[in-house]
Structures are given as structure tokens and as C-alpha cells.
Backbone bond lengths (Angstrom), bond angles and torsions (degrees), N, CA, C in turn:
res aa  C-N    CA-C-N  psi(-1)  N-CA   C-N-CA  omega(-1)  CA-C   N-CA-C  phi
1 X - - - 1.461 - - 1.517 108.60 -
2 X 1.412 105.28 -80.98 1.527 105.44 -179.83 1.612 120.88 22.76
3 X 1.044 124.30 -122.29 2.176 114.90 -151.47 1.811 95.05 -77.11
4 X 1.150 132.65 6.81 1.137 166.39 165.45 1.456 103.04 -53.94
5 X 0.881 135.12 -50.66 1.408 149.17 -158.30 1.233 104.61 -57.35
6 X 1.736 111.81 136.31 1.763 129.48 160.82 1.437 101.35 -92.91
7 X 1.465 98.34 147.32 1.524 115.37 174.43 1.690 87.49 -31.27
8 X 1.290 134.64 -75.13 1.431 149.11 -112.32 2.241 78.31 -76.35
9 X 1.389 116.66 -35.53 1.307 121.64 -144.50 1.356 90.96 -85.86
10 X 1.586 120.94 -33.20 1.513 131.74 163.94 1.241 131.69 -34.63
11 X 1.384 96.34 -49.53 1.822 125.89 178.47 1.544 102.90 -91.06
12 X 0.916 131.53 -54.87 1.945 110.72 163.78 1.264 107.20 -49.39
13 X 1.225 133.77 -53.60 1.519 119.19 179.31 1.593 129.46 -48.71
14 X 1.588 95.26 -56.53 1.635 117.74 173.02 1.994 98.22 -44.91
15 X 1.465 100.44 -64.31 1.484 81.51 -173.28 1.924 127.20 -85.54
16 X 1.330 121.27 0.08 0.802 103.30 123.53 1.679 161.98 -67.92
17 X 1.048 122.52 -31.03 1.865 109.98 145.12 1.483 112.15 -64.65
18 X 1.394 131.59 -0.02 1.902 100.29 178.47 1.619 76.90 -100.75
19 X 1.076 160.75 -12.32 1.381 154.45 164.33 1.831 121.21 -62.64
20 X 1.470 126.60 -45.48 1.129 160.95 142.06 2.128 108.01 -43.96
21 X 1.136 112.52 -49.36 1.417 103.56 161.91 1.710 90.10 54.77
22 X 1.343 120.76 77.68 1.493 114.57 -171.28 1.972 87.04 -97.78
23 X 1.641 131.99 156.48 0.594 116.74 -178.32 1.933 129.56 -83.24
24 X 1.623 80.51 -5.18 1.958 94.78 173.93 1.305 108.82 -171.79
25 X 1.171 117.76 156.01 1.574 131.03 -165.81 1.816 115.54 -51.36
26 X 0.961 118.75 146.80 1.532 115.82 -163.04 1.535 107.42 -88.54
27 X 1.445 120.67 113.93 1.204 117.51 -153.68 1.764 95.92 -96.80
28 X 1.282 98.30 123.65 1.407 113.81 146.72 1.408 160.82 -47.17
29 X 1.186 147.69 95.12 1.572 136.77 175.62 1.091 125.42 -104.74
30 X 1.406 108.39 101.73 1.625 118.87 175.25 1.442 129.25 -117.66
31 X 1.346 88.82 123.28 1.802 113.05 -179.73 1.179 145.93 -121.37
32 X 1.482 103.04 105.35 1.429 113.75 -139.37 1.542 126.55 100.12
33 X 1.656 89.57 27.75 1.568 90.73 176.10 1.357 124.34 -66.24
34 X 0.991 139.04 0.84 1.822 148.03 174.08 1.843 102.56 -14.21
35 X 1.344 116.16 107.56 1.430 117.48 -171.41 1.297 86.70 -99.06
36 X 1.271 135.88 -5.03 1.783 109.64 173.28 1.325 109.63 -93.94
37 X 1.472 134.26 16.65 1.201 133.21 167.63 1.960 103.61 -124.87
38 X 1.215 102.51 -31.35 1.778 90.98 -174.44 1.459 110.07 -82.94
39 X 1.041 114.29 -18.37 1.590 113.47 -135.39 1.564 138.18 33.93
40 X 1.303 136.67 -125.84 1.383 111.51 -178.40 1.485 94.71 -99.50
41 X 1.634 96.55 166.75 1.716 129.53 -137.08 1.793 84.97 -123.81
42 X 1.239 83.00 148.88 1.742 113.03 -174.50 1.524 104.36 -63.93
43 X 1.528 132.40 6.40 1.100 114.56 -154.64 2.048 91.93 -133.40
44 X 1.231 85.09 0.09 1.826 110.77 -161.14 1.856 101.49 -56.28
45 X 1.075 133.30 -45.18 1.206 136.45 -176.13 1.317 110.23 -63.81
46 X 1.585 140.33 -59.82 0.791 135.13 154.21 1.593 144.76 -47.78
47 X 1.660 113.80 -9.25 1.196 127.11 154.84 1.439 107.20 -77.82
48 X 1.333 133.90 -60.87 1.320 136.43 -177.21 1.566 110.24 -40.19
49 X 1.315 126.55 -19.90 1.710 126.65 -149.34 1.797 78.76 -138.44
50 X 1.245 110.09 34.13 1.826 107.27 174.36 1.428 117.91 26.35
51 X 1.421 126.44 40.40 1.275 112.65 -178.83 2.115 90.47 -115.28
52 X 1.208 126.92 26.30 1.366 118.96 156.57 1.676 110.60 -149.57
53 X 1.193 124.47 -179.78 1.061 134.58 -134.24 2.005 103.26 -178.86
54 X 1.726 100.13 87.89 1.134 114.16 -153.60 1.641 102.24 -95.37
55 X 1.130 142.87 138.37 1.092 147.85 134.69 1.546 127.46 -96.82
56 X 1.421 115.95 106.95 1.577 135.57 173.12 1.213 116.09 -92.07
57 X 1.495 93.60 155.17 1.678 113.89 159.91 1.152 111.50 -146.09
58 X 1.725 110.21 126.19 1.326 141.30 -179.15 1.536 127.53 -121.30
59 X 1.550 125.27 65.41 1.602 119.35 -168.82 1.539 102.35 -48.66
60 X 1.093 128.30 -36.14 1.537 121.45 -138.46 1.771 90.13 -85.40
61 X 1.607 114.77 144.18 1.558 109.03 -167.70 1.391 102.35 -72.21
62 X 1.380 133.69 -67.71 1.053 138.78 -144.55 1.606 101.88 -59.16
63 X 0.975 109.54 -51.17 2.073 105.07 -172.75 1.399 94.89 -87.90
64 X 1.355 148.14 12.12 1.287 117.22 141.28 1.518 103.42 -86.95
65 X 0.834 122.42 -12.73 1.968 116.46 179.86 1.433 104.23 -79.06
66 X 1.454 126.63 -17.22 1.217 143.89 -177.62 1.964 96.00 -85.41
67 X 1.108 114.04 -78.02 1.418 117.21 165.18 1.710 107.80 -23.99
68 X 1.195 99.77 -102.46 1.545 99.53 -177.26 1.758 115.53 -27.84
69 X 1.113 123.60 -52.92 1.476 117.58 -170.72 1.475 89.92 -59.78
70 X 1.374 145.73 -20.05 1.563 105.18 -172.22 1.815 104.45 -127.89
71 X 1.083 92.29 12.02 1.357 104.68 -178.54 1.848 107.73 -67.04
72 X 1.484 103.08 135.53 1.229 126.51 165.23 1.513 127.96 -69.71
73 X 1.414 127.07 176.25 1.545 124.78 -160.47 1.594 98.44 -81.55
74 X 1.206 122.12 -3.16 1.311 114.43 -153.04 1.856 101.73 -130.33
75 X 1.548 97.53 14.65 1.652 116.67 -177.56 1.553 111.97 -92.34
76 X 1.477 126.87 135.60 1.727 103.58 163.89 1.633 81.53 -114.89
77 X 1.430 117.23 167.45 1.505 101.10 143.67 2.090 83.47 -142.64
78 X 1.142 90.03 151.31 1.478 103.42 177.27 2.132 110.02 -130.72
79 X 1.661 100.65 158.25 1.508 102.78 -141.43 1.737 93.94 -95.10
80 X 1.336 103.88 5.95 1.952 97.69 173.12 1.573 119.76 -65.49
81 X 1.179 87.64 140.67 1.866 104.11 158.83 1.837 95.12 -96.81
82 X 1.265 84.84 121.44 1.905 94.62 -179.85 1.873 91.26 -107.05
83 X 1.230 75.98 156.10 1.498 99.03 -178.51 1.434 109.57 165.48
84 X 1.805 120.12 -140.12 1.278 100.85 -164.76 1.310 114.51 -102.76
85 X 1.265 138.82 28.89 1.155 147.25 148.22 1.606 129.69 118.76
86 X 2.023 93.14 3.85 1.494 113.01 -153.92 1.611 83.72 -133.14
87 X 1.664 110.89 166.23 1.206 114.94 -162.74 1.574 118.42 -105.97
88 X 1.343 118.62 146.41 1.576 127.98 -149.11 1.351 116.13 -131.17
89 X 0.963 94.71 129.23 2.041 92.00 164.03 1.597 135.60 -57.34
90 X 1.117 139.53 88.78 1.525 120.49 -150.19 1.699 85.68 -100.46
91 X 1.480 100.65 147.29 1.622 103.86 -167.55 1.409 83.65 -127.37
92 X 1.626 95.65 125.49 1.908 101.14 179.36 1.730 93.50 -98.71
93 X 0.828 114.93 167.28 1.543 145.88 -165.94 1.552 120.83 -129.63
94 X 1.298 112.41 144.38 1.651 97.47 175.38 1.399 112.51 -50.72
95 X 1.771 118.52 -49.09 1.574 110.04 -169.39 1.171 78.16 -84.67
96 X 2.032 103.78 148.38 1.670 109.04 152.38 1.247 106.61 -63.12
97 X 0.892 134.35 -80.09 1.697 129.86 -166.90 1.475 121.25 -14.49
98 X 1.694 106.98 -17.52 1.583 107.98 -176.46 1.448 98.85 -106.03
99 X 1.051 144.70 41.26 1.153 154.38 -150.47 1.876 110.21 -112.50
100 X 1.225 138.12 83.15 1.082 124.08 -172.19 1.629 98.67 -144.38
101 X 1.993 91.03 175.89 1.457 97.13 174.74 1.460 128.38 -71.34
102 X 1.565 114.71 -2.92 1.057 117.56 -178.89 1.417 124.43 -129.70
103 X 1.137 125.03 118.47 1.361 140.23 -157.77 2.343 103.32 -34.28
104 X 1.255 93.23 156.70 1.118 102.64 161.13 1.516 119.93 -59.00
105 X 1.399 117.36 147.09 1.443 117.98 166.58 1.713 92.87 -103.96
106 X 1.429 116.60 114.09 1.219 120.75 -175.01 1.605 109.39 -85.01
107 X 1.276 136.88 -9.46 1.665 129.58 124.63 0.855 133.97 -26.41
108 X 1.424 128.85 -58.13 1.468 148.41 -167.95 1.545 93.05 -77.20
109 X 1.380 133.64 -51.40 1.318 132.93 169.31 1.435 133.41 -44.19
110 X 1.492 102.29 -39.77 1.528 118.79 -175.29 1.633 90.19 -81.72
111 X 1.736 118.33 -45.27 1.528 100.78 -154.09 1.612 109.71 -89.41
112 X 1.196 121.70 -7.67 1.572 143.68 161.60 1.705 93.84 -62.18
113 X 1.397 127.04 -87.42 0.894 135.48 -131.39 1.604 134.85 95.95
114 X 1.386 106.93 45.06 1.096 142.41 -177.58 1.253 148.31 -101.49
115 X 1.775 100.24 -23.40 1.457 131.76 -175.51 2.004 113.93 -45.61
116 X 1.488 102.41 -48.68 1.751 107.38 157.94 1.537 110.00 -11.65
117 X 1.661 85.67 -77.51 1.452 116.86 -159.54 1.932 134.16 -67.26
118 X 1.522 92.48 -24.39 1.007 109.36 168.47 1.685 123.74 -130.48
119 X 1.168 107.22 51.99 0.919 104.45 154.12 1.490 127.85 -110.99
120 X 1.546 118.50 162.15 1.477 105.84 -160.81 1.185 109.16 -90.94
121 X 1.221 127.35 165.90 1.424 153.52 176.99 1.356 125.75 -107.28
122 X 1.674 96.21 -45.32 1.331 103.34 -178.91 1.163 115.55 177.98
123 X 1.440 146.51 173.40 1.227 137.41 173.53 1.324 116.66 -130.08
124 X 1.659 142.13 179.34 1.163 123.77 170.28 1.705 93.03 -159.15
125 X 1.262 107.30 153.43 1.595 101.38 -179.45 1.218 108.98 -88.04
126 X 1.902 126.57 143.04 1.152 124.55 169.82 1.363 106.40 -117.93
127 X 1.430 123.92 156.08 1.577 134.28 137.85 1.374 132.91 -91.76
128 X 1.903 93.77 114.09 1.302 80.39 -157.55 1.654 97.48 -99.11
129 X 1.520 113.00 -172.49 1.843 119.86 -165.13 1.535 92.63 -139.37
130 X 1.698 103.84 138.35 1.387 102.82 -175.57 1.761 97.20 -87.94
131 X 0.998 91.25 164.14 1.556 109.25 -169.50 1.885 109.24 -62.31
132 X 1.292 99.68 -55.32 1.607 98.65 -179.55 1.616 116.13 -73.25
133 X 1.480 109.29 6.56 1.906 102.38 160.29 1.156 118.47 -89.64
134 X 1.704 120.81 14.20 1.370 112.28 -137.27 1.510 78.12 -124.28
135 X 1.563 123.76 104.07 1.476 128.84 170.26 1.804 113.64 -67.14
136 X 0.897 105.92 -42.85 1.800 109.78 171.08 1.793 104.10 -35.89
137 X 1.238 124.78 -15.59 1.771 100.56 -151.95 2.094 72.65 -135.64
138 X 1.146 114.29 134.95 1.519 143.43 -178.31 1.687 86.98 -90.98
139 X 1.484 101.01 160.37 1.499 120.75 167.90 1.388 114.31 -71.40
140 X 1.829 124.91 108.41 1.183 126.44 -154.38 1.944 99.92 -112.59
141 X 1.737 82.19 148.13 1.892 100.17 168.94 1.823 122.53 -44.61
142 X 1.399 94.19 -55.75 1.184 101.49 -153.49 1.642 98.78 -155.19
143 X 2.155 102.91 126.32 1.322 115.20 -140.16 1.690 72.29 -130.07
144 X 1.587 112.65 121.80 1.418 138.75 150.05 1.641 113.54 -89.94
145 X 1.263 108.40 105.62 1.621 92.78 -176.10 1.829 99.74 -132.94
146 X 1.132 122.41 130.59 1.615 142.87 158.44 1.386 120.92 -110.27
147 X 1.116 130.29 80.43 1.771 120.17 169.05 1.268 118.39 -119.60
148 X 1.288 131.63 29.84 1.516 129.39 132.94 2.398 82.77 92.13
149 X 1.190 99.10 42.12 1.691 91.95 170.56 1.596 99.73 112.46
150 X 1.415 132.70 -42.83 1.308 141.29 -160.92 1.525 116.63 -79.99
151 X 1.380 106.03 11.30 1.644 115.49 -172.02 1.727 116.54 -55.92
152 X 1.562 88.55 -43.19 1.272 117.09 -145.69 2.056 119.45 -77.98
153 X 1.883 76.08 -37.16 1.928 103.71 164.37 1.828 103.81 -75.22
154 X 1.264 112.42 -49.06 1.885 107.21 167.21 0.774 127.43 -44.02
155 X 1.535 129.40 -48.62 1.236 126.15 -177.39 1.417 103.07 -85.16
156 X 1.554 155.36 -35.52 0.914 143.44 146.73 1.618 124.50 9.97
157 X 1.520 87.09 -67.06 1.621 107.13 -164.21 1.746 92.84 -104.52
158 X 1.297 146.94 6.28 1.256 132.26 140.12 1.198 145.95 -107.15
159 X 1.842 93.63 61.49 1.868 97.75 -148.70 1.464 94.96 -95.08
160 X 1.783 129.85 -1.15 1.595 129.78 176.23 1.825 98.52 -91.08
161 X 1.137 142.58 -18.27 1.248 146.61 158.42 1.315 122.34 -67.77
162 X 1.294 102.59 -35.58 1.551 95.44 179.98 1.888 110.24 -115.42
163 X 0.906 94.14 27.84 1.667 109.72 176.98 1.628 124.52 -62.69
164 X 1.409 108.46 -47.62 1.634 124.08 139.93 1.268 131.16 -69.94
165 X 1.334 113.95 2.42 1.802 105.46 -163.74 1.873 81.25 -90.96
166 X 1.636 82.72 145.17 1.650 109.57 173.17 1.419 109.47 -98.91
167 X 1.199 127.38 -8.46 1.450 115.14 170.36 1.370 114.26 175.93
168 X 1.520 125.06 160.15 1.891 119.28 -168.18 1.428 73.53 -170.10
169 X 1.497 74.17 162.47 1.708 120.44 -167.31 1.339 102.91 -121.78
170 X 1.159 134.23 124.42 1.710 130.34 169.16 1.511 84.48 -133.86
171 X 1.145 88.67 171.81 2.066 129.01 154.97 1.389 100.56 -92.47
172 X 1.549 83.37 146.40 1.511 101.59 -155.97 1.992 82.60 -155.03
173 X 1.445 89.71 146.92 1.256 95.03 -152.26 1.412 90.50 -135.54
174 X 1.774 95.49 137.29 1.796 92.87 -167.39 1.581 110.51 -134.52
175 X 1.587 114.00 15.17 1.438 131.41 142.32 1.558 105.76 -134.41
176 X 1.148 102.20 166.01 1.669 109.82 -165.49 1.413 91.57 -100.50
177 X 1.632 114.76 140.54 1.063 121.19 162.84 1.578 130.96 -109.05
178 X 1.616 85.24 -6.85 1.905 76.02 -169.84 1.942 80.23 -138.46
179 X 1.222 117.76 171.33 1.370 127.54 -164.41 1.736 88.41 -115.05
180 X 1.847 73.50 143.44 1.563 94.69 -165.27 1.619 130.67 84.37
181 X 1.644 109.95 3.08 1.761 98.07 -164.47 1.558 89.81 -107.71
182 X 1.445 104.54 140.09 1.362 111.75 178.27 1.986 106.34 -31.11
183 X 1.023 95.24 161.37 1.225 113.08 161.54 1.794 119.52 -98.25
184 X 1.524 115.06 150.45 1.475 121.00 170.83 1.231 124.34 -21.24
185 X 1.481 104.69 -53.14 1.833 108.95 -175.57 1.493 97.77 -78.42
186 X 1.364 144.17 -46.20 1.220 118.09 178.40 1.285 135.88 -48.74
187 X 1.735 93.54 -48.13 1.846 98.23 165.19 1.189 125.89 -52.28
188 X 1.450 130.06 -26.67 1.438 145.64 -168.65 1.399 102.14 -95.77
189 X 1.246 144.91 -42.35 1.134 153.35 109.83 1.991 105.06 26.43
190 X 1.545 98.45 -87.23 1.174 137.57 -153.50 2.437 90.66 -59.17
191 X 1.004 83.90 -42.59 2.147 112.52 -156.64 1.948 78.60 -75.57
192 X 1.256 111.50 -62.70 1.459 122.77 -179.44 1.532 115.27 -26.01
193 X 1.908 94.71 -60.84 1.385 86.49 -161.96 1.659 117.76 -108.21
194 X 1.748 100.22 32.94 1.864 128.16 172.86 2.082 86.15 -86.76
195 X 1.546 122.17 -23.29 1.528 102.01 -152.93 1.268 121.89 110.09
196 X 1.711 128.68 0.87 1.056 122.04 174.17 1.749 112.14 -118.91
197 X 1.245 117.08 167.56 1.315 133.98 169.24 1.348 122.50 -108.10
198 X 1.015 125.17 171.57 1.269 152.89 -169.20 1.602 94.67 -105.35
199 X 1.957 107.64 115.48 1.377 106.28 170.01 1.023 117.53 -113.22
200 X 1.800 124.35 -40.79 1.125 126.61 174.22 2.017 106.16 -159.49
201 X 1.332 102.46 174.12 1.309 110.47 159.86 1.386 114.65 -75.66
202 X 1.450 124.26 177.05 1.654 113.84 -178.80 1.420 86.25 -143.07
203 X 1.723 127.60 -39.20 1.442 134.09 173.08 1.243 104.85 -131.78
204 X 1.572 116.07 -171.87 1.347 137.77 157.07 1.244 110.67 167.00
205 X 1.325 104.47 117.41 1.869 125.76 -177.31 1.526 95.89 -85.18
206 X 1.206 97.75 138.39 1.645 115.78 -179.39 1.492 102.74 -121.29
207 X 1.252 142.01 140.31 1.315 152.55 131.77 1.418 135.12 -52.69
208 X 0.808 137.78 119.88 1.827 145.34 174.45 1.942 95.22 -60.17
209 X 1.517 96.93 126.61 1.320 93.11 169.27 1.827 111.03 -89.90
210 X 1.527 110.45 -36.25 1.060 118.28 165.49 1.708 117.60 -74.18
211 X 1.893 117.16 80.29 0.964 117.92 -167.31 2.094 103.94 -64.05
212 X 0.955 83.86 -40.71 1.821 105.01 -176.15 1.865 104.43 -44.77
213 X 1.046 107.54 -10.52 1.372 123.76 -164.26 1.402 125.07 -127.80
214 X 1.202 101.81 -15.83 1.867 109.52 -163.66 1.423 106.12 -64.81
215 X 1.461 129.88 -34.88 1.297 148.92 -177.60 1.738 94.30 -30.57
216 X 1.957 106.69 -48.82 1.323 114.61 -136.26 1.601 101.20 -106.89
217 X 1.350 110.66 -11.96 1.747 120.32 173.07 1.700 107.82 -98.89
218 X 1.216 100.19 164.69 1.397 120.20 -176.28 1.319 95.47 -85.31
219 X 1.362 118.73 149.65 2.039 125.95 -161.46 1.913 83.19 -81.88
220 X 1.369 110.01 -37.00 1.821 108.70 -178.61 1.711 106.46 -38.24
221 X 0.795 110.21 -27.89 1.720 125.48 -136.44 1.711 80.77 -109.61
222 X 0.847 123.83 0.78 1.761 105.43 -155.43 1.907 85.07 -92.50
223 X 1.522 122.59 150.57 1.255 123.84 -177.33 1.124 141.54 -82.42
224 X 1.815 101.80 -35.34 1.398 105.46 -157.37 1.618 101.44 -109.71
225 X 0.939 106.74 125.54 2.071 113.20 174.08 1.515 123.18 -91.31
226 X 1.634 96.85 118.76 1.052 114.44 -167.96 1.548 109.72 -72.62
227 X 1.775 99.25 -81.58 1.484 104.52 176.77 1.684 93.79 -155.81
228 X 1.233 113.81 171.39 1.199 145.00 164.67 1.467 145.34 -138.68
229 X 1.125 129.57 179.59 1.637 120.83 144.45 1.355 138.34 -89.71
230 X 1.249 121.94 162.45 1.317 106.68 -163.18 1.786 95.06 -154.84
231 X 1.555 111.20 159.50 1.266 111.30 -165.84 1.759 83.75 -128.38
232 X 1.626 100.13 146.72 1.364 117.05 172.46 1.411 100.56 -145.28
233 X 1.407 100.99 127.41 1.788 108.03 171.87 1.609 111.61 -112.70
234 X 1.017 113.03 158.33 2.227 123.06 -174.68 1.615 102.31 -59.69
235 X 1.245 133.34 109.52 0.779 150.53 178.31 1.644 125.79 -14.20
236 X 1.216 117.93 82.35 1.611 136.27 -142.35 1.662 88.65 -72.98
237 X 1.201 141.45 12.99 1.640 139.34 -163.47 1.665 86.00 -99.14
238 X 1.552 114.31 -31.30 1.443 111.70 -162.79 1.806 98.99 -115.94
239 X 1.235 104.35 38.01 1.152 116.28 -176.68 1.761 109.34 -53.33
240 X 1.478 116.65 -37.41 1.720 102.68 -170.40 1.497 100.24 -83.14
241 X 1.210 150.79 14.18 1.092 163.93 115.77 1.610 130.69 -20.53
242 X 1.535 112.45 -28.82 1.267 131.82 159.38 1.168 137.97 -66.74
243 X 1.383 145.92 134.19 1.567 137.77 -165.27 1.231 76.56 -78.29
244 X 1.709 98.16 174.60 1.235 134.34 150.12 1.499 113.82 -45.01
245 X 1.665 113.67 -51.63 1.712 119.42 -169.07 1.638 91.64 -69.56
246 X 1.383 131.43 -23.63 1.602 107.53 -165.55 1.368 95.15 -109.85
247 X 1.436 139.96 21.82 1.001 144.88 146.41 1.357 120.48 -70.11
248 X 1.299 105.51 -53.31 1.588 109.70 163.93 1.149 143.06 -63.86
249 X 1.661 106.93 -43.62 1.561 115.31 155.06 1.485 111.14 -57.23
250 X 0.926 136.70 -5.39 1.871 119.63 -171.61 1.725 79.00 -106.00
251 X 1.546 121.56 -23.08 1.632 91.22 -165.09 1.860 95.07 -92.68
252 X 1.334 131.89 -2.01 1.046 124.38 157.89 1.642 109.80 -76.45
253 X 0.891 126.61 -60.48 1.115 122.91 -167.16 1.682 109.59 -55.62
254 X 1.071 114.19 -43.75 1.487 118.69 -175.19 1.720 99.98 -61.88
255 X 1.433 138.19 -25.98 1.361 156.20 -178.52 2.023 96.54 -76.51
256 X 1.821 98.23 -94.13 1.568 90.92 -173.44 1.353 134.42 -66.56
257 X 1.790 119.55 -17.32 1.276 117.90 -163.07 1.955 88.28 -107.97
258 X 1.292 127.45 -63.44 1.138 115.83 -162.39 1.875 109.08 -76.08
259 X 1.513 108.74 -30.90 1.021 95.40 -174.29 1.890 119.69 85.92
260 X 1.149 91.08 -2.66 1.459 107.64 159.35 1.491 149.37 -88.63
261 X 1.504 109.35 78.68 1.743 112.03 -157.55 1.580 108.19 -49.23
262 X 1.102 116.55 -27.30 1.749 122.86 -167.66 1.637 85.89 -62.45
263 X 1.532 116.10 -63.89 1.612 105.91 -166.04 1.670 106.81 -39.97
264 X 1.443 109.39 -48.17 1.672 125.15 -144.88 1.662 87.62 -79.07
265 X 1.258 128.91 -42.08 1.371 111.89 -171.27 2.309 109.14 -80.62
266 X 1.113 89.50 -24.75 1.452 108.07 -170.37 1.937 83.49 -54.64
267 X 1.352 111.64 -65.16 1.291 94.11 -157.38 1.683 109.82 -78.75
268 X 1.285 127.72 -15.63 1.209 127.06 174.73 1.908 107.48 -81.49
269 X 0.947 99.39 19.23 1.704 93.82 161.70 1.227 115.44 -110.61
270 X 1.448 110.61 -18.40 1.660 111.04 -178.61 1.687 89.81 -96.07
271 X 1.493 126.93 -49.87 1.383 95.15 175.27 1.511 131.99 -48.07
272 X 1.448 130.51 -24.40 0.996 140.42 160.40 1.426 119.48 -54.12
273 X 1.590 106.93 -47.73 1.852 102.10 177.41 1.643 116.06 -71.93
274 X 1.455 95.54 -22.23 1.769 91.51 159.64 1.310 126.44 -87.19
275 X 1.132 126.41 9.16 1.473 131.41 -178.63 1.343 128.68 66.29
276 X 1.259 98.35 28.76 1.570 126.02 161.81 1.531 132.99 -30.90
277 X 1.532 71.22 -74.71 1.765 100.97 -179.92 1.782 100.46 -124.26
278 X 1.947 103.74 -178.28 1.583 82.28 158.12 1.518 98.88 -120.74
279 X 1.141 113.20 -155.97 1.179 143.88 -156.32 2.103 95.16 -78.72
280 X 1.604 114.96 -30.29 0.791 93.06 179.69 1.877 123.54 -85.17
281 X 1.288 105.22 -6.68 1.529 122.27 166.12 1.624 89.62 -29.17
282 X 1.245 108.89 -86.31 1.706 126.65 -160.63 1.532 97.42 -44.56
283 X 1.140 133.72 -42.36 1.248 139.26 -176.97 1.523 120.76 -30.90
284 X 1.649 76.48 -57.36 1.155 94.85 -154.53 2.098 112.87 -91.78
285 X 1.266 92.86 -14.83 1.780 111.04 159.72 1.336 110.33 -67.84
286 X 1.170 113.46 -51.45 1.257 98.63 -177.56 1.838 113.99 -78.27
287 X 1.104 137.20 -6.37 1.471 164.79 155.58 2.187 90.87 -30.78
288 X 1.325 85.49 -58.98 1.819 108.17 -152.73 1.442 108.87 -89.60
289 X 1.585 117.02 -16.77 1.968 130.24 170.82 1.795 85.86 -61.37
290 X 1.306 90.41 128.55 1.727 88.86 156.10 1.554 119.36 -59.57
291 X 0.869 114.21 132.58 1.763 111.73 146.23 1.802 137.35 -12.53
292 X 1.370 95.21 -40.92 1.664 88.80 -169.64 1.698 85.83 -96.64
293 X 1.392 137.92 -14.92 1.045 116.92 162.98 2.069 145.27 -86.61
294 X 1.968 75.88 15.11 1.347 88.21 -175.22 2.036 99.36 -117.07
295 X 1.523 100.41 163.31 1.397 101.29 176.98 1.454 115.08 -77.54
């Protein structure tokens, strides 16, 4: 759902949290917020309507000067490269977006069709800071993370920050592009053993192997998978284990960021069997689902 949103999807959201009565804004962690390569972020509707409260990190100067100039009262963004706490080579690339601590795999470039884009330019040394030394940033809901391979060493070192978080979205990468960056199962691995699962995909860009041809196939049709995003929520098996507040945040979040009513009603039925809410909460969500997405 997220920047996705119809007026109509605004107003189911809006009135679900004044229904939910959460006790404070759902705090955010984003890494790798760079708005001159993402554009707006899955989490964007609910900042605009003040119901979150984002904390970023952006080393690179220009898109944190981009950040800050439009950033709201309820924005931090701070100038670390997080990672594991020791100092790195960051290898910039013609595209920023290919921009990471770990060199290109110039295979993966040629057999993608990528070589443009990733090739280097230049490098510069960084120091990076693990996330849980970093007193500026509170223990956050919900963790957006993109760093081009470096996901996997972050979360490592921010396992007291994300100790409450009910669910994050990373890139997740399903051919290797640069040599040396963990692979999928490690990162998943890594997400596994913080307490969360694997719920769904949210994207995944595919490549045409027949470049000579792509003109003439549908991009659906294209074969080979690069990378994507992916959503993982705290392990719903140990669901009565959850407050009340992370009951609610997963049923917002499952509403504005994933766009998934199954999450949003899933957890407002157990708030209901605890006497949370009543019965007309649900009522009234389902009141605000459009039509063509209901049976």
C-alpha cells in the first residue's frame, strides 16, 4: 500500500489509529534512506498524517541535505554509515544505487546487464558505527533497511533497537551482485534468529535473459531475479506474547505500510478477544476496504 494510497485508503487508515488509540506515534528505522535514488518510502503516508516518527541514516552528503531540507518536525536523519563498527572501503559506482561496501562482481554485471551502472568511479574510506552504540535513535517499531549487501552486519550489531520492532522490510537479494556480500539465506538466517519470520515478498525485479529480445516479451515474463523487498513480521506462533501496543502497530502497519488487510484484521481479532477494542472496530475496517477488494 504505502505512497500507493487513495484518498478513500487515507481515511481507512486515519480512522483506524483514532479507533486503536495507539499510545505514541510508531517509530521508524530507516537505513539507507537516500531520496534521490528511492523516492518516496512505504512508510510515507503515515508520516505525512503525523502518526510516525522516523529516524534515518544517510552518510552520503548530498541526499542527506536533500533529507533534511524537507524533512518534518517529527524527522531525525543522522550522517553514519552503520555497520560493524570498524572501517571500510565504500566503492561508489556510476549509478548511486550501486553504491556499496563491497566491490562489484563484474560477472554478475556483464550477465545482468549492468556493467553502465556498476562500474566504479572511485572509492573512499568510511567508519562505520554499530547501530546499538548509537544513543540518538530509541528502540524502534518498524525497521526499513536498503544498503546495497550491508543489511546483514547492521542488524547484527542492532539487535537492542530492534528488540520490540514487530516487523521490517529490507532488500533481499536473490543473485549476488557484488563479491563477498552475504547471501539471502544468511540474511534470513540473521532476521530469523532477532524473532522474526518471513511473511511475504512486497517486490522483485527480474531481468530478461534474452536481452536481444526484451523489447518483444512482457517485463512479467522476464526470468532471472535479481533482488527485491521483502516483509518480515515477530514471529506470530508466539503471538499471546505481544503487548497490546505491538498488537496495534502490526495492525497499522499491516493497513498503511504493507497494505495487507489479512495482517490488519489478523491482529485486531485478538485485540478484540482481549477486550481491547469491540467488535465494532472490525466493523467498521471492513466499512473502509474498497469493494472490488472484498468478496
Amino acid at each position: 500500500m504505502g505512497t500507493d494510497m487513495t484518498p478513500a485508503d487515507v481515511h481507512r487508515m486515519n480512522t483506524l489509529i483514532a479507533d486503536l488509540r495507539p499510545k505514541e506515534r510508531l517509530r521508524v528505522l530507516d537505513i539507507g534512506a537516500n531520496p534521490l535514488i528511492e523516492g518516496d518510502v512505504s512508510y510515507k503516508p503515515l508520516l505525512d498524517h503525523g502518526h510516525a516518527e522516523v529516524f534515518g541514516f544517510e552518510p552520503q552528503e548530498d541526499a542527506l541535505a536533500a533529507l533534511n531540507d524537507r524533512k518534518s518536525a517529527h524527522e531525525t536523519y543522522l550522517p553514519h554509515a552503520l555497520g560493524d563498527g570498524t572501517s571500510k572501503t565504500l566503492h561508489l559506482n556510476q549509478q548511486g544505487g550501486f553504491t556499496s561496501i563491497f566491490p562489484a562482481d563484474e560477472d554478475s554485471a556483464r550477465y545482468l546487464g549492468f556493467v553502465k551502472g556498476m562500474t566504479e568511479k572511485g572509492t573512499i574510506k568510511i567508519k562505520t558505527r554499530k547501530l546499538d552504540s548509537l544513543k540518538e535513535v530509541p528502540t524502534v517499531d518498524f525497521l526499513k533497511i536498503d544498503v546495497q549487501g550491508s543489511e546483514k552486519a547492521i542488524l547484527e550489531h542492532g539487535k537492542q533497537k530492534l528488540s520490540n520492532a514487530i516487523a521490517l522490510q529490507t532488500e533481499v537479494r536473490m543473485f549476488p551482485l557484488y563479491r563477498g556480500e552475504p547471501r539471502y539465506g544468511e540474511l534470513e538466517a540473521e532476521i530469523v534468529a532477532q524473532g522474526f519470520e518471513f511473511l511475504r515478498f512486497a517486490s522483485m525485479k527480474h531481468v530478461s535473459l534474452a536481452r536481444r529480445h526484451r523489447g518483444r516479451i512482457r517485463r512479467h515474463d522476464f526470468a532471472q531475479a535479481v533482488d527485491g523487498d521483502a516483509f518480515f513480521v515477530r514471529d506470530l506462533r508466539i503471538v499471546d506474547s505481544f503487548t497490546d501496543e505491538q498488537l496495534k502497530k502490526l495492525a497499522i502497519i499491516g493497513d498503511a505500510i504493507m497494505g495487507l488487510f489479512d495482517v490488519t484484521l489478523y491482529a485486531l481479532d485478538i485485540l478484540v478477544e482481549r477486550s481491547v477494542i469491540t467488535e465494532d472496530v472490525i466493523n467498521r475496517y471492513f466499512d473502509n476496504i474498497p469493494k472490488q477488494r472484498l468478496r
